[in-house]
ZALUMLUM-525281 format. One record per residue (C-alpha): residue in one letter; x, z, y. Coordinates in pm, whole numbers, plus 50000, padded with zeros to 5 digits. Layout:
N
AXZY/...
This chain:
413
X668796693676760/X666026708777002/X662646711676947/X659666732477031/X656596746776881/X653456753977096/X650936780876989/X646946787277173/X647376825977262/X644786848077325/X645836877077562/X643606904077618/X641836906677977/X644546931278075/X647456914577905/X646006879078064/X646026893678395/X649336905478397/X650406872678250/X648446853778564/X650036875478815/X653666874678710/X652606833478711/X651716838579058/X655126860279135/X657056828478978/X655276807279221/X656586824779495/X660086830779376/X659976790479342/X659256785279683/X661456808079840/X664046787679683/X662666758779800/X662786770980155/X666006788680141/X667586752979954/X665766727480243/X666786751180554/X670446754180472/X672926724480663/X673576693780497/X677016699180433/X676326739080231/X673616736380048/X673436765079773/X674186759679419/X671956773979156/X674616797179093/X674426805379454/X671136812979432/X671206834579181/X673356854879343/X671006857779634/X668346873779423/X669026908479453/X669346907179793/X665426892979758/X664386914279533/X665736939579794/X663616921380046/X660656916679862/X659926939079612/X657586922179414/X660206898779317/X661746933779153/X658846931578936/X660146900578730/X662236901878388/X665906889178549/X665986863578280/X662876843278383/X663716849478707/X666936828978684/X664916799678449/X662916799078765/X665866793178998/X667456766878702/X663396746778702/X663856740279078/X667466731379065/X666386708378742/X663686690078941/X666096683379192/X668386668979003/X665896645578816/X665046636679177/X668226627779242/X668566602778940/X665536586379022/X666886577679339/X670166565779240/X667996542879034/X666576527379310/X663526542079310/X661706558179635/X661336594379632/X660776623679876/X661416662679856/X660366685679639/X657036699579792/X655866735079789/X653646746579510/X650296754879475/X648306781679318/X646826751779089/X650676732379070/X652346760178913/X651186770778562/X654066776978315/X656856806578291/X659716804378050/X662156835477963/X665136823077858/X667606842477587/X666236876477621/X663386888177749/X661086881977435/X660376894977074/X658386873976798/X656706895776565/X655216876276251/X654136906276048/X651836924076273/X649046894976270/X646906892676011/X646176853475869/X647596828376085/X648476845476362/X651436866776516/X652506884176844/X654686877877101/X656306901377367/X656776897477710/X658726915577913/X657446940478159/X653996919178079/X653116927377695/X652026914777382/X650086888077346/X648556873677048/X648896833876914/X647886817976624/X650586810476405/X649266779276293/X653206767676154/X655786799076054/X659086790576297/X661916775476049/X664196801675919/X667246783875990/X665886774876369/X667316794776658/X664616806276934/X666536801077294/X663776799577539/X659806810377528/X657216795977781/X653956809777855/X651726781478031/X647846786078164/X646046753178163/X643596740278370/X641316748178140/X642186787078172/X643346784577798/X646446798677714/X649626784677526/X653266800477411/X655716773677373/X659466782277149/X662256761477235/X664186758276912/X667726748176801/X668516737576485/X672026729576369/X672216690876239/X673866700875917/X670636717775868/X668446684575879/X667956657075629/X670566630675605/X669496597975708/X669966568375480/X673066543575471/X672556517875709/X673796496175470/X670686509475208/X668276491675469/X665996464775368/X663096447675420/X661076468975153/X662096501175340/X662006492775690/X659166485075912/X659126465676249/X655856477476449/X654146461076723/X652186485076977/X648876460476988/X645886457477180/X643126450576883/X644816472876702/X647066508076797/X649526493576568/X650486459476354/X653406464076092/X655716438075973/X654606445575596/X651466436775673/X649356468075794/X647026472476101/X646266506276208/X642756508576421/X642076528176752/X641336562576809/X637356561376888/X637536581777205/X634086560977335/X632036593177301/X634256620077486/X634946595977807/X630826592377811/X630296628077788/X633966628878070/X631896601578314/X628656626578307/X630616658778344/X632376640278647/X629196629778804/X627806662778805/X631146676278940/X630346651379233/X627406668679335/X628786704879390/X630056718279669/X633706717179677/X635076753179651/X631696768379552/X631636790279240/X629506763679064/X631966737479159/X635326756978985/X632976762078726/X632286726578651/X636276718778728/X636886740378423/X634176717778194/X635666681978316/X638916696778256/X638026708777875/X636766670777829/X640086661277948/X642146685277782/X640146674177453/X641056638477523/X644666646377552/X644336664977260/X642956639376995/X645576613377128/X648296637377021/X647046648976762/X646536611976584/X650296601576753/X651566634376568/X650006625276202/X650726587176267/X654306594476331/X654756619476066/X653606590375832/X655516566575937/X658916586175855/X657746596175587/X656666560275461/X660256543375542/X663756549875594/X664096530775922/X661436523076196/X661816495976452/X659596497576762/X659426482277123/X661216494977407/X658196493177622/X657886490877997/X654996514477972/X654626519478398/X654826486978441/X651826475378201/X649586503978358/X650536489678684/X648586459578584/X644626455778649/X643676444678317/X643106468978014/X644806498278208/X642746522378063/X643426512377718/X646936516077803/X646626549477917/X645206560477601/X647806543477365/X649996568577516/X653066543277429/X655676565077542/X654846594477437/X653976576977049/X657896563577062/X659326597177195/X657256612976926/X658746593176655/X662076598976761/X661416638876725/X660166628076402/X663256604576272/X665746633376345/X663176657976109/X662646632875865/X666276619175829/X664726582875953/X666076561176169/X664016550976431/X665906517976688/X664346506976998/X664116470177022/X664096445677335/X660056438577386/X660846406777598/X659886374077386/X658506387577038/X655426377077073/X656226342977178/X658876338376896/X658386320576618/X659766353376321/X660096322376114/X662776295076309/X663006316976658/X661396284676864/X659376303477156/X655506292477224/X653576304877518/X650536320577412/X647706335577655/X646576372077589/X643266359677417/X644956339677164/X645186362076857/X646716334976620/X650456325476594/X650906288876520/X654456272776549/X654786235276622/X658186231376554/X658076246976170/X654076251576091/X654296290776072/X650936305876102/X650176339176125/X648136370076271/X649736377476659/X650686408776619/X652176406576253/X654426375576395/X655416399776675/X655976432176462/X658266409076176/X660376398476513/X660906436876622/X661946440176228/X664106412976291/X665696426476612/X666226457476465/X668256447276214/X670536430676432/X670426460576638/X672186478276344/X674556447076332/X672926441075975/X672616405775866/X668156396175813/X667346404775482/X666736376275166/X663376388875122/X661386392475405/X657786394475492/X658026361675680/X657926345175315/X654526362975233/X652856359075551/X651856327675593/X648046325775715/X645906332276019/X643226349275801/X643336388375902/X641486396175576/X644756400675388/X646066424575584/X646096460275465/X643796475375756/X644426516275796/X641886529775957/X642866558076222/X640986587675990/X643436576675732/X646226579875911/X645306614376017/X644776624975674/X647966609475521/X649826624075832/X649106656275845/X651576684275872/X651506709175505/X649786741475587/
């Protein structure tokens, strides 16, 4: 399995420059393959093994290219050659796409040195943090908030600058599977250990055993994000006192970002914890924030990023975690599987064919439960929270509010 863990660093002035100039250097080397990849015929365009054959001769050429460690020089030639071919995909799916444009000073923030290159040295930091080593840049320091896992292998390590001028060291980690939990017999599964979620709209989640989890109250930092933004409005573009005031919208933003993960991270992490299989949407997520109504909402929910999140999780936890078809569980009946139309404002599940009444979302999250099981080509379970469910009255259901979640989630120091 592969998995990362990202550290704030704090390079001194000297070390940070360094570390923004070889960024810079990158940059450059990225381009350069760009060009030398869009000018060459149709019918011989160069591999990325081709390319990296071609960089001595530019290092011979240009000798600031010299100045880069050989390993992050290739990862450099393998990023481009990886965007192409994602490019490639999306247009085999149909979708519209152009080239791969040239990047910018502000496009191009993250360097990754891949096998060598690198040391990790946990001892010399005092507390919670450690150093890292760069090569022909130096050491720089992070805060080891999380000790890297003994039996983990480190294959890759990424420096990134964000917009924010912060600092971050990502490790791209390996871990054998034989070194990971075992996840439980699918035949174990019931309804008592298994949990159908629905991804809400009054609520960030609704469970099928009967618990609503409440938004993340972000209300205060997109207030403080709309009066940053208005004062960024008023400086001249370019001007010292307009980067300046980039830098604060982009901490708001940053900060934003931050929460959302955060809370995804410790709601996750309690959800594998909580049960031994998780059932969950497969969401059209750039579809709904196509559509005018609640898009910001959306973008906050973070959908995707919550179900990619859980399946990191699953595979630490030994959980299973099964993606669903979304299509039709909220008009559904969980009870006899008749379908009822049901405008977005109508919060209340009420069958006329078998007199099932329930919240919405809970009707919604005990047909993803239902779906997943069948998923797993298990038969529905004899007890199931269908049979205890049986009111439109909120009040009974176990409401977990989001500063719960974060405390019940969190990660052991």
């Amino acid at each position: 399995m592969e998995y990362s863990h990202r550290y704030h660093a704090y390079p001194t002035q000297e070390v940070a420059e360094r570390l923004g100039h070889h960024l810079d250097v990158h940059r450059q080397l990225y381009n350069q393959v760009r060009w030398d990849y869009t000018n060459s015929s149709e019918d011989d365009k160069p591999s990325e093994y081709d390319q990296n054959n071609k960089l001595p001769e530019w290092k011979h050429k240009w000798p600031v290219f010299g100045e880069l460690h050989s390993k992050a020089a290739q990862a450099t030639v393998a990023r481009f050659h990886r965007n192409l071919s994602n490019l490639r995909k999306k247009k085999e799916k149909g979708h519209k796409v152009g080239r791969l444009k040239r990047q910018a000073p502000s496009d191009y923030r993250s360097v990754t040195y891949n096998q060598s290159g690198f040391d990790l040295d946990e001892k010399r930091g005092h507390d919670k943090y450690a150093y890292v080593r760069f090569s022909k840049i130096g050491w720089v320091k992070i805060r080891y908030s999380r000790p890297i896992p003994d039996h983990a292998t480190i294959k890759e390590v990424t420096f990134k600058k964000e917009t924010t001028g912060e600092w971050f060291v990502s490790f791209g980690l390996e871990t054998d599977d034989a070194d990971l939990p075992e996840k439980p017999d699918v035949d174990s599964l019931n309804a008592s250990n298994s949990v159908g979620i629905d991804l809400g709209i009054l609520n960030y989640i609704h469970t099928s055993d009967g618990k609503t989890v409440d938004w993340l109250d972000l209300e205060d930092d997109y207030e403080q994000l709309r009066r940053e933004q208005r004062k960024l409005s008023r400086k001249e573009h370019g001007s010292r006192n307009y980067e300046k005031q980039r830098r604060e919208v982009a901490k708001i933003r940053r900060r934003i970002q931050r929460k959302v993960l955060d809370y995804q991270h410790k709601l996750t992490t309690w959800l594998v914890r909580e049960y031994d299989a998780v059932f969950v949407e497969d969401l059209d997520v750039k579809g709904m924030l196509e559509q005018p109504h609640n898009a910001r909402n959306k973008q906050d929910a973070a959908w995707r990023q919550f179900i990619q999140l859980l399946e990191y999780k699953a595979n630490l936890y030994g959980t299973h975690v099964v993606q669903v078809e979304a299509e039709g569980t909220t008009k559904e009946c969980a009870s006899c599987s008749v379908e009822t139309a049901k405008p977005i404002w109508v919060r209340e599940h009420s069958c006329p064919s078998c007199g099932f009444e329930t919240d919405r979302d809970a009707n919604a999250a005990m047909n993803v439960l239902q779906r997943g099981f069948s998923e797993l080509g298990l038969g529905w379970p004899e007890s199931t929270p269908v049979e205890t469910v049986t009111a439109t009255d909120t009040t009974q259901f176990e409401l977990v509010s989001a500063s719960h979640v974060v405390e019940t989630g969190s990660l052991p120091s």
